[in-house]
C-alpha positions as CSV (number, residue, x, y, z in Angstrom):
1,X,0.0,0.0,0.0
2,X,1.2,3.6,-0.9
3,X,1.7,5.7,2.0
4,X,-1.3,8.0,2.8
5,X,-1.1,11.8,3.8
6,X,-1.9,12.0,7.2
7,X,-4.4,14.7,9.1
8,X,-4.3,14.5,12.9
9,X,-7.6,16.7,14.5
10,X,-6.5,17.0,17.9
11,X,-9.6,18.7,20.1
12,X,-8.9,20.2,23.8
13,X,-11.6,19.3,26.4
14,X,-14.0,17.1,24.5
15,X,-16.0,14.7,26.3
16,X,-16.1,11.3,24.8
17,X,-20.1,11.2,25.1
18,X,-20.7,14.4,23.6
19,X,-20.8,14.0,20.1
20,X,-23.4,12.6,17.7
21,X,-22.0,9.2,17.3
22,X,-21.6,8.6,20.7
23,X,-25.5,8.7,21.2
24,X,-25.5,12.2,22.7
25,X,-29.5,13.8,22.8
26,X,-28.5,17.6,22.1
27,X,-25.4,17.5,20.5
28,X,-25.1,18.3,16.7
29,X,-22.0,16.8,15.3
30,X,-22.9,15.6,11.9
31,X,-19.0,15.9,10.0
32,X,-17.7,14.3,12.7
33,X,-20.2,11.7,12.7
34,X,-19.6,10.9,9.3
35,X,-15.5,11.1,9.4
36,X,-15.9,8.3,12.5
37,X,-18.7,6.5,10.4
38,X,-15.8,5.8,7.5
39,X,-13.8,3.8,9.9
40,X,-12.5,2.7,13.2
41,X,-14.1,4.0,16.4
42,X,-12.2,3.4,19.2
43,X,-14.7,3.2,22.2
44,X,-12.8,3.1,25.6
45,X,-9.9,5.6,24.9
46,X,-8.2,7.1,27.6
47,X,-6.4,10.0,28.9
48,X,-3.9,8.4,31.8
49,X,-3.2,12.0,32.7
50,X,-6.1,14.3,31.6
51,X,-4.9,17.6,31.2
52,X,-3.4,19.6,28.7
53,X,0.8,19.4,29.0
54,X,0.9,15.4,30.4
55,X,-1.9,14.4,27.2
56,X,0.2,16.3,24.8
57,X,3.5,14.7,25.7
58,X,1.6,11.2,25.7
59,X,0.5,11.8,22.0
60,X,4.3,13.6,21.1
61,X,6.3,10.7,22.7
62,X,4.5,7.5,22.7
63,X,4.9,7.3,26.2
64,X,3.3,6.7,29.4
65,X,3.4,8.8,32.2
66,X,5.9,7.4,34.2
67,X,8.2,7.8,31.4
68,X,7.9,11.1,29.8
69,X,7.6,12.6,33.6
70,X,5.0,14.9,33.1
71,X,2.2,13.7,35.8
72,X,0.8,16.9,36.5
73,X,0.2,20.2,34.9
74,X,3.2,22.6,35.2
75,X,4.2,25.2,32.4
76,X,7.7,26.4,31.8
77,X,9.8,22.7,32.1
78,X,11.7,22.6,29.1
79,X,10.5,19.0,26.9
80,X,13.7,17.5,25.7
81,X,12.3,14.0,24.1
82,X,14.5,11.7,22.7
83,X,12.0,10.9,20.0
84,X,8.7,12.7,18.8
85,X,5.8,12.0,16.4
86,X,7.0,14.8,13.9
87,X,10.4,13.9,13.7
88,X,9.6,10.1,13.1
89,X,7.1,10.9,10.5
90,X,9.7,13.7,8.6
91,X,12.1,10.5,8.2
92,X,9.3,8.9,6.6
93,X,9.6,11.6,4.1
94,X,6.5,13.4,5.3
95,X,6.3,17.5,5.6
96,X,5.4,18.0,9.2
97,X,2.9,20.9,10.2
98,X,1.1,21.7,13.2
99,X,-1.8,24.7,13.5
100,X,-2.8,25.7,16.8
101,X,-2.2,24.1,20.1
102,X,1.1,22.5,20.9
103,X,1.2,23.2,24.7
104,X,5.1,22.5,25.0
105,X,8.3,24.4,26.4
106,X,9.6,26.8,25.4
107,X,6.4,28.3,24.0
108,X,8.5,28.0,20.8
109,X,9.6,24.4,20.5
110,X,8.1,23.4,17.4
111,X,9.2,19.4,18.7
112,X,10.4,18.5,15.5
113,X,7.4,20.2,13.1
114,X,9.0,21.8,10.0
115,X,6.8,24.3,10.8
116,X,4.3,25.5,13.7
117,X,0.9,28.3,13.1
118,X,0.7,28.3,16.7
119,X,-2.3,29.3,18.9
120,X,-2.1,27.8,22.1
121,X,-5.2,30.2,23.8
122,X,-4.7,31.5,26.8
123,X,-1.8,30.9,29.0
124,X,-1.4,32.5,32.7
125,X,2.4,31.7,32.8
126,X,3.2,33.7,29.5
127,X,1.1,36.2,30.4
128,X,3.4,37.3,33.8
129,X,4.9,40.8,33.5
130,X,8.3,38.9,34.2
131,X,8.0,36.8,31.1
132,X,10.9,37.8,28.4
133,X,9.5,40.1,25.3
134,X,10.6,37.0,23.0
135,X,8.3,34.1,25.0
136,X,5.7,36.6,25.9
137,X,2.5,35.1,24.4
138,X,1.1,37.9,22.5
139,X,4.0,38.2,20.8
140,X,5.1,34.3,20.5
141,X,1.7,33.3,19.8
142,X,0.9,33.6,16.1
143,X,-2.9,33.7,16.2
144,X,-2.7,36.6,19.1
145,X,-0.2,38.9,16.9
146,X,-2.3,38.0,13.9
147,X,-5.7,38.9,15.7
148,X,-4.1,42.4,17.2
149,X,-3.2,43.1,12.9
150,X,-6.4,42.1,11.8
151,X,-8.3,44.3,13.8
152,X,-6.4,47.0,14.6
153,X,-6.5,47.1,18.6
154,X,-5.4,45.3,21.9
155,X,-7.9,42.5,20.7
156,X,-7.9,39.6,23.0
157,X,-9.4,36.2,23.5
158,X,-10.6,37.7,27.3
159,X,-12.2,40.6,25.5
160,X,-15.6,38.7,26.7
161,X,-14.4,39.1,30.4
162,X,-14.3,35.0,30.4
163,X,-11.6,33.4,32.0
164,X,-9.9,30.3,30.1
165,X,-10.9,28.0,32.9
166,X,-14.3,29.3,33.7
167,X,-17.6,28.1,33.1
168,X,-19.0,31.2,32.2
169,X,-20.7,31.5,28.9
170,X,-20.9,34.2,26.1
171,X,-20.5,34.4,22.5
172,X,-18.2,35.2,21.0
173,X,-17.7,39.5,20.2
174,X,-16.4,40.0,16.9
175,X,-17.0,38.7,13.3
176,X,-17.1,34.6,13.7
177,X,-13.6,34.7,11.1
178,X,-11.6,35.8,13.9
179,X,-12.4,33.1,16.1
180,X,-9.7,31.0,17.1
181,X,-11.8,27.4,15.4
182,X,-11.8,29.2,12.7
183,X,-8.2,30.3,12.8
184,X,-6.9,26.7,12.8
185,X,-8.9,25.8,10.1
186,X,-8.2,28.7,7.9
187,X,-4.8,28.3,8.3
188,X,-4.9,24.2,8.2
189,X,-6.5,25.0,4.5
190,X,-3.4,27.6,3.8
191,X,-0.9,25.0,4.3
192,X,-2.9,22.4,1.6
193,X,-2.4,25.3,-0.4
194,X,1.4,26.1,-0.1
195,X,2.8,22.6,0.6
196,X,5.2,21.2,-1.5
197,X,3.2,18.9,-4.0
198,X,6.1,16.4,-4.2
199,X,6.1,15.8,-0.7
200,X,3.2,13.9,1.6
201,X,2.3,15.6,4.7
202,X,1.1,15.6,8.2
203,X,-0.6,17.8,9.0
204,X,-1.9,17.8,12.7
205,X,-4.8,20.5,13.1
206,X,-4.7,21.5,16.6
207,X,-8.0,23.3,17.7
208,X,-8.7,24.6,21.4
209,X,-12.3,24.7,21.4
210,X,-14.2,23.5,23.4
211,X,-11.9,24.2,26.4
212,X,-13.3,27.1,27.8
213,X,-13.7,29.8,27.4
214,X,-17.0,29.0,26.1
215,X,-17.0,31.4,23.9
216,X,-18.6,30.1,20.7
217,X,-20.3,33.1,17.8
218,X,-23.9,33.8,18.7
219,X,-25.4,31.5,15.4
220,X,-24.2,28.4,17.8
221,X,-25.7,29.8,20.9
222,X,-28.7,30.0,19.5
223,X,-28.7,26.3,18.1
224,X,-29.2,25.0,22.1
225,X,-30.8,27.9,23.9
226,X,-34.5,26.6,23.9
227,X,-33.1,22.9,24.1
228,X,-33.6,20.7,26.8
229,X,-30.6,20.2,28.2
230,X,-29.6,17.0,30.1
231,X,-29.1,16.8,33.8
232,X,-25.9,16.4,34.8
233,X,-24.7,12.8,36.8
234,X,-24.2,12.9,40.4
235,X,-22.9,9.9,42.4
236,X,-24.8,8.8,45.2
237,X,-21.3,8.9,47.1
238,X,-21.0,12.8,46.1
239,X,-20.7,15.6,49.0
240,X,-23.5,18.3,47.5
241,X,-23.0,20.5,50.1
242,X,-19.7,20.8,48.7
243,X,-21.2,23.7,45.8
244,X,-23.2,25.3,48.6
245,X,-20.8,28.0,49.4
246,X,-18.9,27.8,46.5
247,X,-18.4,31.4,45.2
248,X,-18.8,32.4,41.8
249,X,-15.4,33.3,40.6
250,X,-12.8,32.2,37.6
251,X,-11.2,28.9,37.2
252,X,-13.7,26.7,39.1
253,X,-13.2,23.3,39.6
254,X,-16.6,22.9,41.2
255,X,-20.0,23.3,39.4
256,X,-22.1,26.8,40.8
257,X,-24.8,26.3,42.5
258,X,-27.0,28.1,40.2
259,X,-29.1,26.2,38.1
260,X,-29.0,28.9,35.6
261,X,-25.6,29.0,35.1
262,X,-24.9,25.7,35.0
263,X,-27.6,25.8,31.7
264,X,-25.5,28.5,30.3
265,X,-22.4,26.6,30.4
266,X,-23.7,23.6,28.9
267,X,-25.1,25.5,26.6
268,X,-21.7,27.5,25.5
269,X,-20.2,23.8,25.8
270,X,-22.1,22.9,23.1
271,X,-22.0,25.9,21.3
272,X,-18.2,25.3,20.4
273,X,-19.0,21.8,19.9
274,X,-21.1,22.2,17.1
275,X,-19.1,25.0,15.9
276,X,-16.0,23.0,16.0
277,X,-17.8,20.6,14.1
278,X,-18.7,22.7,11.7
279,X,-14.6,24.1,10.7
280,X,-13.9,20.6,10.5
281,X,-16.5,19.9,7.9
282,X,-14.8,23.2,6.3
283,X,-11.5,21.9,6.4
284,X,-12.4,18.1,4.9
285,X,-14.5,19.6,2.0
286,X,-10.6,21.5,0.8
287,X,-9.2,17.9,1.1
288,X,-12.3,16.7,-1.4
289,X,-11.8,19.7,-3.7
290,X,-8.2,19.0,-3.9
291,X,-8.4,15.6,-4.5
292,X,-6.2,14.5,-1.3
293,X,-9.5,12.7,1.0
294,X,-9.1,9.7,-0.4
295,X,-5.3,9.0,0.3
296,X,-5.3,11.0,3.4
297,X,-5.6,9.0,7.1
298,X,-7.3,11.2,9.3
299,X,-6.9,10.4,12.9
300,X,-9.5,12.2,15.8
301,X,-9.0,12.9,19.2
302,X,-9.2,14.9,22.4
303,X,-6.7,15.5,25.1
304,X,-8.9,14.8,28.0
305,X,-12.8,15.5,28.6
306,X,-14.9,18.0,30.6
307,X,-16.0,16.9,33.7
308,X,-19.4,19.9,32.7
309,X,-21.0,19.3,36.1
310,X,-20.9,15.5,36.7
311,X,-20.3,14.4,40.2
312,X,-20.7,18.6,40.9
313,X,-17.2,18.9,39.5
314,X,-16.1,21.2,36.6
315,X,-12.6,20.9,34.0
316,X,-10.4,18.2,34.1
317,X,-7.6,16.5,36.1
318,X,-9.8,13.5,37.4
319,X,-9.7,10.1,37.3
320,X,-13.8,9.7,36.4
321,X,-15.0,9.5,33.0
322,X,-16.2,12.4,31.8
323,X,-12.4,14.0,32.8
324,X,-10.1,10.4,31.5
325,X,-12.5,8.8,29.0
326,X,-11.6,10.4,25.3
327,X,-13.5,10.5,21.7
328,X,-11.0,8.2,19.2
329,X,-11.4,7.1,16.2
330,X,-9.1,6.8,12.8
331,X,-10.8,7.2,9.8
332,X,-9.9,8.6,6.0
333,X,-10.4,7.9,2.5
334,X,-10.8,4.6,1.0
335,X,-7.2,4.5,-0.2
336,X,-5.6,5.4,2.7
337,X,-7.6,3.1,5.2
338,X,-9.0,0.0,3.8
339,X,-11.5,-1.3,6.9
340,X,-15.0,-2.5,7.5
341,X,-16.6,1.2,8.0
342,X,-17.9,2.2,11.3
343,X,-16.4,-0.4,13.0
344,X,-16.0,-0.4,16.9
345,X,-13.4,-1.4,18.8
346,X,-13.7,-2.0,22.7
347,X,-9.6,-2.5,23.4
348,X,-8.3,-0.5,26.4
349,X,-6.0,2.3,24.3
350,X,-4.6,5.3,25.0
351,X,-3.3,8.9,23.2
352,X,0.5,6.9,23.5
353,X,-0.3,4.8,20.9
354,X,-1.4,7.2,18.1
355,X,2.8,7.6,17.6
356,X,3.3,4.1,17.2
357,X,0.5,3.3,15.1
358,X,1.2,6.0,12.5
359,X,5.2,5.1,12.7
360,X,3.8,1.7,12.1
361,X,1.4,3.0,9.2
362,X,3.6,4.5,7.1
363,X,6.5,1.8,7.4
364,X,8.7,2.8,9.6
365,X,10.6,1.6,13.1
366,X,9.3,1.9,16.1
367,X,11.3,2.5,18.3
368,X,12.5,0.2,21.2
369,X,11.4,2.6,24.7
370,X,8.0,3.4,23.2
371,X,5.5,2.6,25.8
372,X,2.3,3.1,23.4
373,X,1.7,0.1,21.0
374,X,0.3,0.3,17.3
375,X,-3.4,-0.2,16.8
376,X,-2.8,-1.7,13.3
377,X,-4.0,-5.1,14.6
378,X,-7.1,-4.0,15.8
379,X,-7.9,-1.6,12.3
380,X,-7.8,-4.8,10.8
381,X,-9.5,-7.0,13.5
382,X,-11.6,-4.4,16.2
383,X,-12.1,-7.7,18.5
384,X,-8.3,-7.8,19.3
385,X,-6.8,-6.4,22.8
386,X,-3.8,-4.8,23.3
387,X,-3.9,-4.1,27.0
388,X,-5.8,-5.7,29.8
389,X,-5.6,-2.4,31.8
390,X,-4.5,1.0,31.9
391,X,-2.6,2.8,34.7
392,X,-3.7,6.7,34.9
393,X,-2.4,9.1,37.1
394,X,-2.6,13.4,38.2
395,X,-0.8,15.1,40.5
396,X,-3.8,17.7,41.8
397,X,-2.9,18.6,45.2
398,X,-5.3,17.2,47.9
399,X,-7.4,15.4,44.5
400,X,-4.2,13.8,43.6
401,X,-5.3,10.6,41.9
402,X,-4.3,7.1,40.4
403,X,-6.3,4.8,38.3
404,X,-6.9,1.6,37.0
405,X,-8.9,1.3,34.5
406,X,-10.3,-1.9,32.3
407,X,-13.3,-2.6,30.0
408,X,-15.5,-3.5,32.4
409,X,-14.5,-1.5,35.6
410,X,-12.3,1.2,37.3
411,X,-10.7,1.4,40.5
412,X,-9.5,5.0,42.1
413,X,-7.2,5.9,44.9
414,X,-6.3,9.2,46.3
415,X,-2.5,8.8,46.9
416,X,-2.6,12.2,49.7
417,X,-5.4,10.6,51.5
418,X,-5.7,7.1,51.1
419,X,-9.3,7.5,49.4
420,X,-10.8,4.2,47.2
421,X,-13.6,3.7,45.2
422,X,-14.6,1.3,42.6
423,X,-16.6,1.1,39.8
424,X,-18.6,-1.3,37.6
425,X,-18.3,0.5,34.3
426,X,-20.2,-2.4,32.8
427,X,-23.4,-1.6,34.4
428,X,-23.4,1.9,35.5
429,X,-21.2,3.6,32.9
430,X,-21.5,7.5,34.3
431,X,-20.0,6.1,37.4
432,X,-23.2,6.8,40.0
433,X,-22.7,4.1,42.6
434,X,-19.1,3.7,44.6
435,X,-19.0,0.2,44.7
436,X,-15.5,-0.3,46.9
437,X,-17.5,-1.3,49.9
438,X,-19.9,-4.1,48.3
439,X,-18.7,-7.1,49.6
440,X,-19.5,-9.2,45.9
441,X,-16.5,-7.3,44.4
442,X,-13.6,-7.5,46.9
443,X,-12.1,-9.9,45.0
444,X,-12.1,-8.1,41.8
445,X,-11.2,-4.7,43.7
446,X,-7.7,-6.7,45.2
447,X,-6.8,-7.5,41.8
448,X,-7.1,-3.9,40.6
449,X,-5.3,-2.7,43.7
450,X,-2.4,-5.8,43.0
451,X,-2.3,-3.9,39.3
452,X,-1.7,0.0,40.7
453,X,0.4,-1.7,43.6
454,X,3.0,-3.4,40.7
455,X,2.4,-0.4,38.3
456,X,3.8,2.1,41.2
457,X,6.5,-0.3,42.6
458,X,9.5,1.3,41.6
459,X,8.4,5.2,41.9
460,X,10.4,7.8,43.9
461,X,7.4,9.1,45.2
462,X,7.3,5.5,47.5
463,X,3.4,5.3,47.0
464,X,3.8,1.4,47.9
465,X,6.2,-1.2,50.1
466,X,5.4,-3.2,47.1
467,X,2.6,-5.2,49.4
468,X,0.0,-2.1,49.7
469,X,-0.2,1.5,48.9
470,X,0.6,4.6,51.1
471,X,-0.2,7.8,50.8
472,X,1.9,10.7,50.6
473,X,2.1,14.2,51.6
474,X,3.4,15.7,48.9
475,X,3.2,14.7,45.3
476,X,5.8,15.2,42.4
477,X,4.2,16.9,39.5
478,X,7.8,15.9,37.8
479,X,10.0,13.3,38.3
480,X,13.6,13.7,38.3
């Protein structure tokens, strides 16, 4: 087989269930419906360290966690990887490009890209008044010092008074072309123009949305604001009093506790949603026009998910599903993947194996200390396994978490306070009933606890004595 061109959409903060295919009620996602319905939906993807900087270097490295030592979220630790997906793929003979979000350090490091449009939305550590003219982000950032030309004025993605962590909703204040979705797809369809002919590409389109700010233009809000929007999931092992003094301010991690605003939130959540879904359709009618869709692999996924309310928690960083579990799929045109269409595939995987399986795709080594593994076998047989279980981990201060996660069932424990739940994914898939006291699954919860006991054996940290686990009082976002 010829090698295909290659189209990574990577998405920031989309829940797995929040899409079309994946039997949401609301949401409108009918591109991305389709792309998924072409090919290989991957149905329990993970993020073993859901949030931004630890997902990225997963999906840049091939590697877990423990290896490329990002098990928290930090900004400003230089990433100095042995290998990455960009350089692999340019000694393929591929032209590497990235647009939008790359969420490494220096803001800079294009990580082996021939070339980076980078947007990476709002970040408080390049915003400091101490931070150098040349890694200042409104500067560094392309989409910032293109936005500021375009219109003329200190424009700025906070120019709605949103923070980037918030779940306060608004749309969007200028002309809908200035957004940043529609930035990354703009630009995505500027490189398909300019690239060398001679040369395949990958091209990874990067776009922030819908990580908040939940900002969307005003056609989107209006899509879901007389729409019945679903109530969120709360355990019957959640704390509510826990919202009831909770004050309304930026960068929440707990839901308000106003009805009202939680609709509004939803509401802007699925506002960018559906306008994401809508740049994407934009970007794979240019690949139809220019006659690239059919030999072109497109590969789809998020970072990490939204937690929007569930268990009264907002954002990411947790072990539960709507924070870990991720929307995967690889799909493309009928050259460049040759499957049974909308297949679905139930294997434990994870964002460290998208390096290997693309390295493996396009004919090339793998190399030896890659934790991830390819997914070829299973785009040719979705009943095969690659993993019986997955180990996820975040460092999150007194919420600092570890996880074991399988097919059927998930296991949690809090490594500052000793905290353990269990879960029987099987049967209660939103995670409503903590199941680590039930007597009928003691023996299933040891062996879950035996797998996070060997998985943490040989870690600095000393989380076990190799015979149980003991918490800690402080956690290492970084190991040495």
């Amino acid at each position: 087989m010829n090698k295909p061109n290659i189209l990574l959409i990577m998405i920031d903060q989309l829940r797995f269930d929040t899409l079309g295919f994946m039997g949401h009620k609301v949401v409108k996602t009918p591109h991305i419906d389709s792309l998924a319905g072409q090919g290989v939906i991957f149905n329990k993807a993970y993020s073993s360290c859901p949030s931004c900087i630890p997902a990225r270097a997963a999906l840049f490295t091939g590697l877990s966690q423990k290896n490329h030592k990002r098990v928290g979220y930090a900004d400003g630790i230089h990433w100095t990887y042995e290998n990455t997906l960009p350089e692999l793929l340019a000694k393929q003979g591929y032209y590497t490009q990235c647009v939008g979000k790359m969420h490494v350090s220096p803001l800079r490091n294009n990580l082996g890209f021939h070339n980076v449009d980078l947007h990476d939305g709002y970040l408080h550590f390049y915003r400091k008044e101490t931070t150098p003219s040349y890694e200042n982000q409104k500067v560094a950032d392309d989409y910032y010092y293109w936005l500021k030309n375009e219109l003329g004025i200190e424009a700025d993605t906070t120019d709605t008074g949103i923070d980037c962590n918030s779940w306060v909703a608004r749309p969007w204040p200028y002309e809908e072309k200035y957004h940043p979705t529609n930035w990354v797809t703009t630009k995505s369809i500027d490189f398909l123009r300019k690239r060398d002919r001679d040369k395949l590409f990958f091209l990874m389109s990067s776009y922030i949305r819908p990580h908040p700010p939940f900002d969307a233009p005003s056609y989107y809000f209006d899509l879901y604001k007389n729409v019945d929007i679903p109530e969120s999931t709360i355990g019957d092992w959640v704390d509510e009093e826990i919202i009831q003094n909770v004050p309304k301010h930026f960068a929440s991690d707990i839901s308000p506790n106003d009805k009202e605003l939680i609709r509004q939130a939803k509401i802007g959540y699925y506002a960018c949603i559906t306008h994401l879904d809508h740049q994407i359709g934009r970007l794979i009618q240019e690949l139809i026009e220019r006659q690239l869709y059919d030999n072109t692999l497109i590969v789809f996924a998020s970072d990490h998910g939204e937690l929007l309310m569930d268990h009264n928690m907002f954002r990411k960083s947790m072990a539960y599903e709507g924070s870990s579990h991720i929307p995967f799929f690889i799909s493309g045109g009928y050259n460049a993947l040759q499957c049974i269409s909308n297949s679905v595939c139930n294997s434990i995987v994870e964002l460290r194996d998208i390096l290997p399986t693309l390295v493996d795709y396009v004919g090339g080594d793998i190399p030896k200390n890659i934790d991830g593994q390819s997914l070829l076998p299973l785009i040719k047989d979705p009943n095969k396994e690659i993993r019986e279980y997955l180990h996820g981990e975040h460092a999150y201060g007194n919420k600092s978490n570890h996880f074991i996660v399988t097919k059927k069932d998930k296991y949690i424990w809090f490594c500052k306070t000793g905290k353990e739940q269990y879960f029987d994914l099987e049967n209660d898939t939103m995670e409503e009933k903590d199941l680590i006291h039930n007597e009928n699954y003691k023996d299933r919860i040891d062996i879950l606890r035996k797998y996070l006991i060997e998985e943490l054996k040989d870690r600095e940290e000393c989380f076990t004595d190799g015979k149980a686990l003991i918490p800690i009082k402080q956690e290492k976002y970084f190991l040495n």
